[in-house]
Structures are given as C-alpha cells and as structure tokens.
C-alpha angles and dihedrals in degrees: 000000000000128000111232136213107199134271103356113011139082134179130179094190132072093239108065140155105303119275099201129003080234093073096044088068096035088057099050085046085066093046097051085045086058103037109019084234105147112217140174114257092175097062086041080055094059104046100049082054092050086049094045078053093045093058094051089046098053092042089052073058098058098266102140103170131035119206120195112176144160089194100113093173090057083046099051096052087046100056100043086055094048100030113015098234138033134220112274084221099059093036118124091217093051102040107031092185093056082113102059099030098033150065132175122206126210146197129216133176126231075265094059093233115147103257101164147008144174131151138205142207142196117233123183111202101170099163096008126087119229087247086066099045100044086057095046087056088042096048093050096047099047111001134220110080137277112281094214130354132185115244086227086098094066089081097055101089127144124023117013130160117207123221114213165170089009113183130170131193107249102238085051087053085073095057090057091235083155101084090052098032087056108047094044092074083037100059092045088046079067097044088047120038098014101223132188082224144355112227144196135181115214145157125276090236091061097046097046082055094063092249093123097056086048095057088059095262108145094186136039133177141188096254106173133335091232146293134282105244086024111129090208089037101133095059113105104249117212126200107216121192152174131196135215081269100051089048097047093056086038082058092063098051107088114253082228087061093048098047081054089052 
C-alpha cells in the first residue's frame, strides 16, 4: 500500500520525500539526542523546502504523478520495458544490498506515460577510498581492470551517496526539467543519508555539453578512459560531485531561477 502525498507523490517506503521542513528538524533533534551527532537543521531545513519547491515546480511542467521507491526488482522491470536496459549500478543482479542502501525516483504524466528516472545509492566507505571502491564495482560489472584513473578519488572517503542511470523523456528535455529534476534527488540524498558528497560518473560528451552543470554537479573530473571488458570502453569517463557546501548554496537559489538556466 503506498503512502501518498497529495496530488502528485507516492512513496512505498517510511522514509519519503519530506512532508514539512518542520519534521525534518524534529527528526534530526531526535538523532543528535541518540547519538550525540551535531548536525545542521538549518541546512536539512533547506533542502526539504527545496524539495517541497521542487514538486510544485515539476508538476507546473506536466508531471502528474512522483514515485519514490527501494523496490529494485519493480525498477528494473520498469526500466527494460520503457527503456530497454537498465544501469549496472542500480541492477539487482549486480548489486544484491540496493534494497536496503538505495532508492530511485520517477516522473509520469496525467497520461501515465514514463517521462523521467535516476536512482541513488548509499556507500559507506569508512577505510576505503572511493578509487577502490569504484574498481572493485567495475570490475565486477564488467571485469579486466581501468586503463587510467585520477588520483582525485583518493580524497572521497565515508559516507557517499552515488547519482545515477538519469534519464528524461526528450520533449521534457526542452523544458529544462533536468536541473530540478536533478537536485531534487540530490537535496534528499543529503536529508536522508548524510553524505560528505553526492557523485556521478558520466561521459565526457555529456559534460562538455554543459549536462553535467545542469544536473546540479559543481565539479567534474577526467576519471578513467575506460575499462578493459567495457563495450563503451574507449569513451573518456568523468566523475562529477557536489559536496554538503555546494548543495546548501544550491538550496538558496530558487528552483524558478535554475529550470531558466
């Protein structure tokens, strides 16, 4: 049974999209109180209103109906009838703990046609490096080894919380829906996880394009030029991130001001 937000979200899970900026500091109240953790309210604050913004924005752009799930094996089927494949990184037979460290988030028209997708998940990486980490996933994905990394990746360590497998609809393209669209997922990666940075990996077509700024990434780097067993493996990868800091002064800018950019 899902638990709906009217008129235009639903959540299956207990932790949804924020109802209110007020619990989301009533909430990490209770979480300083339990772990003696300080934390900033007012930045948790922020973001559940830019997210609260975010829906009435998306839906002033024909979104009609919000899906926020933990339920892989529904999103995989969802994604190879809509779109034919589905993300490695967000693939139940690849990643077996999606359920309990991850969430995607999707977009429908009043039609009920697929308009938009991307999915997150939480990495701890408490005494690993994100370089590690991100060989150990690609090697097990596709095998062989990375032909060149950037030693950028050394500094990424704790909690982390990867952005993936976006996709929006073309017509929707137009209407610049990616910059909210985006940070929406982006902003509740940070309420909910609490992560040091929020990371992508995309090609370098897409950042020289200016995709990657639009998403909400403030940095981007030249990660590897491929892997190995890779099909796509000649095509340049780029690691694009943004940290507590970036998101908070993200959170100021009105979401109106973003969409126009």
């Amino acid at each position: 049974m899902h638990d709906c937000i009217r008129p235009t979200f639903e959540s299956p899970l207990s932790f949804g999209l924020i109802k209110s900026p007020f619990t989301v500091v009533c909430r990490y109240d209770r979480a300083i109180q339990k772990t003696g953790i300080a934390m900033n309210p007012q930045a948790d604050w922020d973001a559940a209103r830019f997210m609260m913004d975010g829906q009435a924005v998306l839906k002033e752009m024909g979104v009609a109906r919000i899906r926020l799930s933990n339920d892989f094996e529904e999103y995989k089927k969802i994604m190879l009838k809509v779109r034919g494949k589905l993300s490695e990184h967000f693939d139940i037979d690849y990643i077996d703990t999606l359920e309990q460290e991850g969430v995607w988030f999707m977009c429908e028209d009043r039609r009920g046609n697929h308009i938009a997708n991307q999915a997150l998940r939480f990495e701890d990486l408490r005494g690993v490096s994100l370089t590690t980490a991100l060989k150990r996933r690609l090697q097990r994905i596709h095998g062989g080894v990375a032909v060149q990394s950037h030693p950028v990746l050394d500094n990424f360590t704790g909690r982390v919380a990867y952005h993936g497998d976006v996709w929006i609809r073309r017509e929707y393209r137009k209407q610049k829906l990616a910059p909210v669209f985006g940070r929406i997922l982006q902003a509740y990666a940070f309420v909910k996880f609490d992560p040091e940075i929020v990371y992508g990996l995309m090609i370098e077509e897409l950042v020289r394009s200016g995709y990657c700024a639009r998403l909400g990434y403030v940095h981007s780097q030249l990660y590897c030029h491929g892997w190995e067993q890779d099909p796509d493996f000649k095509r340049p990868r780029y690691v694009t991130w943004l940290s507590r800091e970036d998101l908070a002064w993200q959170c100021e800018e009105s979401l109106e001001k973003l969409a126009a950019a």
